[in-house]
N, C-alpha and C positions, 0 to 999 in steps of 0.2 A: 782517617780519611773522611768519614762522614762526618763527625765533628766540624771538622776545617772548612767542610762545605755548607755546615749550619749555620756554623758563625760567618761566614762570607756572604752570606744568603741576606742574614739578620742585617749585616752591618751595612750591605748595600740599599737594602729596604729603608733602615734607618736614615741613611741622609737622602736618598728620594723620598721616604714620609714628610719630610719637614714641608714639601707643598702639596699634599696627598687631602684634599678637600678643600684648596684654595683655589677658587676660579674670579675671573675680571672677565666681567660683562661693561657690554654699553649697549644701550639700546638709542636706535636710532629712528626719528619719525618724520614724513615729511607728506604734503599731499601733490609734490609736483617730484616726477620723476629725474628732473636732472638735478636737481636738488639734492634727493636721495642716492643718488650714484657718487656726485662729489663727496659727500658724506661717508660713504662706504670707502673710498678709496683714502678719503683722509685718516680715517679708523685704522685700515691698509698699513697707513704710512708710520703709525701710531705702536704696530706689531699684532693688531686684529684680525682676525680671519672671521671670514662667513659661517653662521652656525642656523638662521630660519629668517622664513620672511612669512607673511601675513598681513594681507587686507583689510581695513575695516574702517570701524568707527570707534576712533579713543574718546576717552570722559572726556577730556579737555580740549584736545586737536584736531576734533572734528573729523572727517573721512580722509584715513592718512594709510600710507605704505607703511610698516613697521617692520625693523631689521633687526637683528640681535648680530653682533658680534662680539668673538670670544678671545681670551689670550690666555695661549699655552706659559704656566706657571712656570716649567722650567726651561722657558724658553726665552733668553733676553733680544734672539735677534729680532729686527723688524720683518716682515710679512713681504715676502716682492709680490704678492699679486697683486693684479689689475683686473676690477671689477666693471662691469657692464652689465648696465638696467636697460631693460628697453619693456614698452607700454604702448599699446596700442586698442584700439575698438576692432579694427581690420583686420583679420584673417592674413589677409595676402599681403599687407607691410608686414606685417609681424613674421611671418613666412621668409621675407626680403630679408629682413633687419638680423632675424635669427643665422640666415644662412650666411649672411658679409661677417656675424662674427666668429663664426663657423669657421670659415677659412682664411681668418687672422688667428686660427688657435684658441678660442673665448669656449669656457665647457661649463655646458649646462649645472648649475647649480638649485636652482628651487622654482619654484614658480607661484604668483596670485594672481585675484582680479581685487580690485580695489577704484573705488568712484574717485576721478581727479577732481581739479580746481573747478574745471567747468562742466561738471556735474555728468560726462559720460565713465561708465565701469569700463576699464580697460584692463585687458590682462597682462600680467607684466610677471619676466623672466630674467632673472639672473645667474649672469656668466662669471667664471673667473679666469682667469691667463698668468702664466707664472712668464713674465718677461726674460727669465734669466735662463730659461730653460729652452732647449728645440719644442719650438710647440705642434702638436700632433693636432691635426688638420681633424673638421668633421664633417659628414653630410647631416642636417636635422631636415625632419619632415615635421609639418605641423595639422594635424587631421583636423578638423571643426564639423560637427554636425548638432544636430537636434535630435534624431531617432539613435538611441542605442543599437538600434541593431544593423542599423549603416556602419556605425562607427565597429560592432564587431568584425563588417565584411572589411572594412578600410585597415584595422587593426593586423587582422589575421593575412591581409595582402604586405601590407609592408613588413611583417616578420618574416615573411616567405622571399622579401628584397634584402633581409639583412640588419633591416631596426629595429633598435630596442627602443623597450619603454622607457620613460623617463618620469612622467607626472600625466596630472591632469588636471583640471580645475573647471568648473560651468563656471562660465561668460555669458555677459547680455553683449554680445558683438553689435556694429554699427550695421552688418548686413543680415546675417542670421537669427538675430532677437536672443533668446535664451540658448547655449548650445554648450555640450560635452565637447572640451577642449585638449587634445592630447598633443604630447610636445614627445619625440622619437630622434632618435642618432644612429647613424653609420659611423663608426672610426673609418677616417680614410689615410692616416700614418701619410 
């Protein structure tokens, strides 16, 4: 009996090994957010899924958003998600923009801040949505301040509402100047 479960072990290992350290990346770069969204969904459509995002400054591309997606090796189907970038300098759009995808079903996935085309840092967050799927509704909160210890009174009130944490990233915002950027969800099913 343990034998038969040795070898049933071995022999299932062996033909899942055959993609056992083969992964497919692309990486994706752009410094205008909608740019980057079409991108991401065409990856999407390609069989890619979301795996990091990241701000900056490339050798070559100058101050770009930078994406990684990935594809599951033993996986030939295509990907149904629907991805949403959204970037902003403003607090209170980005506040807006988070919560309309919130309640199309769009869930928080990563977040940066990264310098656009016309040279303000915006912070930017990405959603994903499985269209094929009932999609589960969110509330997001988005905190912004400049004193840490605001943001721990702000923090410490909205887990006491029911939000989790999600990320953070310091933003030079359009109204705040340099500031501790915290992105938070309620499931509301």
């Amino acid at each position: 009996m343990y034998l038969r479960l040795i070898l049933s072990t071995v022999a299932a290992a062996a033909a899942w090994g055959a993609d056992i350290g083969r992964f497919d990346y692309r990486v994706l770069a752009a410094n205008k957010t909608s740019t980057m969204e079409k991108e991401i969904n065409e990856a999407a459509d390609a069989g890619y899924s979301f795996r990091g995002v990241m701000g900056g400054e490339t050798g070559f591309g100058g101050k770009e958003v930078v994406v990684i997606m990935g594809k599951d090796p033993s996986s030939t189907a295509r990907s149904p998600m629907r991805y949403k970038l959204l970037a902003t300098s403003r607090t209170g759009t980005l506040q807006r923009e988070i919560q309309q995808a919130g309640d199309e079903g769009f869930e928080y996935l990563g977040q940066t801040v990264f310098e656009s085309t016309f040279g303000g840092r915006e912070v930017s967050v990405i959603l994903q949505r499985n269209p094929e799927k009932a999609a589960r509704r969110f509330q997001y909160k988005l905190l912004a301040t400049s004193k840490t210890s605001t943001m721990q009174k702000e923090l410490k009130q909205a887990g006491e509402e029911g939000f989790e944490f999600l990320g953070m990233t310091v933003g030079k915002t359009a109204i705040g100047g340099s500031e501790v950027v915290c992105f938070l969800r309620k499931v509301l099913e």
